[in-house]
C-alpha positions in Angstrom: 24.1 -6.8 10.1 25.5 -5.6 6.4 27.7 -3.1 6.5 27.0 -1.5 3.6 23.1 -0.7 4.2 20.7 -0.7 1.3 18.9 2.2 -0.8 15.3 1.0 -1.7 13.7 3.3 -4.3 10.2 3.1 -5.3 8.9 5.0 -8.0 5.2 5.5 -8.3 3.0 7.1 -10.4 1.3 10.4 -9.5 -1.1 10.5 -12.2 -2.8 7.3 -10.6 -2.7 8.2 -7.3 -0.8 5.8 -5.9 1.4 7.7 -3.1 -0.4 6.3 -0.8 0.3 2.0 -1.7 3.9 3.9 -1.9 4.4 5.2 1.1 2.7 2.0 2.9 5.2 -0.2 1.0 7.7 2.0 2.3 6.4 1.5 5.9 6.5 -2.2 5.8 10.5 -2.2 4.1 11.5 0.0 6.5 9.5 -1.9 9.4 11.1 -5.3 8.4 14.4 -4.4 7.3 15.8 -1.7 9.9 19.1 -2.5 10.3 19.8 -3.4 6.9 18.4 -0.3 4.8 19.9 2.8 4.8 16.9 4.9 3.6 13.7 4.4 1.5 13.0 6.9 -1.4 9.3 7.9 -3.2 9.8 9.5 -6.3 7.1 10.3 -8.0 6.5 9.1 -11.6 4.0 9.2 -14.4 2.5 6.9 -16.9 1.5 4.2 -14.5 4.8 3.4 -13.1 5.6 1.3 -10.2 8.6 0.3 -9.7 11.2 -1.0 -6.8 14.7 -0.7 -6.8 17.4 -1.7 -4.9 20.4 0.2 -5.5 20.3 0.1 -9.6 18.5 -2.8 -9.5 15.0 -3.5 -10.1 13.4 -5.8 -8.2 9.7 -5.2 -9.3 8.1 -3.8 -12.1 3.8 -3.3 -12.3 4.9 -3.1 -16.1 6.5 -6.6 -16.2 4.8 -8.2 -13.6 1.3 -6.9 -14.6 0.3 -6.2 -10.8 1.0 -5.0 -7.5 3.5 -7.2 -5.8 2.2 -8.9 -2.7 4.0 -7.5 0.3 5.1 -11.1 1.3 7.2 -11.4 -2.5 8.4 -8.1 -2.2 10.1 -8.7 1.4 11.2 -11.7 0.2 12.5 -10.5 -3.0 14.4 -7.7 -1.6 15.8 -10.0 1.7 17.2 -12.3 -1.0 19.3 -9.4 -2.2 20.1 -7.7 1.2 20.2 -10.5 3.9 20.0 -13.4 2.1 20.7 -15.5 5.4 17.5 -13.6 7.4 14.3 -15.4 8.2 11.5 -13.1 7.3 9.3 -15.3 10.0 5.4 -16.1 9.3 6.8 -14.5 5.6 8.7 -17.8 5.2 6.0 -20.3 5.9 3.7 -21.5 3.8 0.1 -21.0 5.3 -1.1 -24.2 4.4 1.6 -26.5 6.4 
């Protein structure tokens, strides 16, 4: 387990309506990464924002990206920066092999 446990932060915008895909992404993080994340923050935003963070960093953007990560990317993205060395299971594996 890391001893220093993560802060995921996802910003969402209000004016969309999109508390809800927020608080869902949320729900999977926290599902998947228990022992390594401290706590999960919504803040809401405006102007179409939706953003992940962990600690300062960003690790998605719905402005860069142009879309809504697929859960799958985001776990992996954010396991690469908190528990590099943890299998994420049937989020590993490519569904065709």
């Amino acid at each position: 387990m890391n001893t220093s446990r993560a802060r995921i932060e996802i910003e969402y915008c209000t004016q969309c309506r999109w508390l809800l895909r927020a608080a869902w992404t949320a729900q999977e993080l926290l599902t998947t990464f228990q022992d390594e994340v401290r706590e999960v923050c919504l803040q809401p935003g405006t102007g179409g924002i939706f953003e992940v963070r962990v600690g300062e960093d960003i690790v998605w953007s719905r402005a860069q990206q142009k879309r809504f990560p697929e859960m799958k990317e985001l776990k992996q993205l954010i396991r690469d920066r908190i528990a590099p060395e943890r299998d994420l299971g049937h989020s590993d594996r490519d569904p065709l092999l």
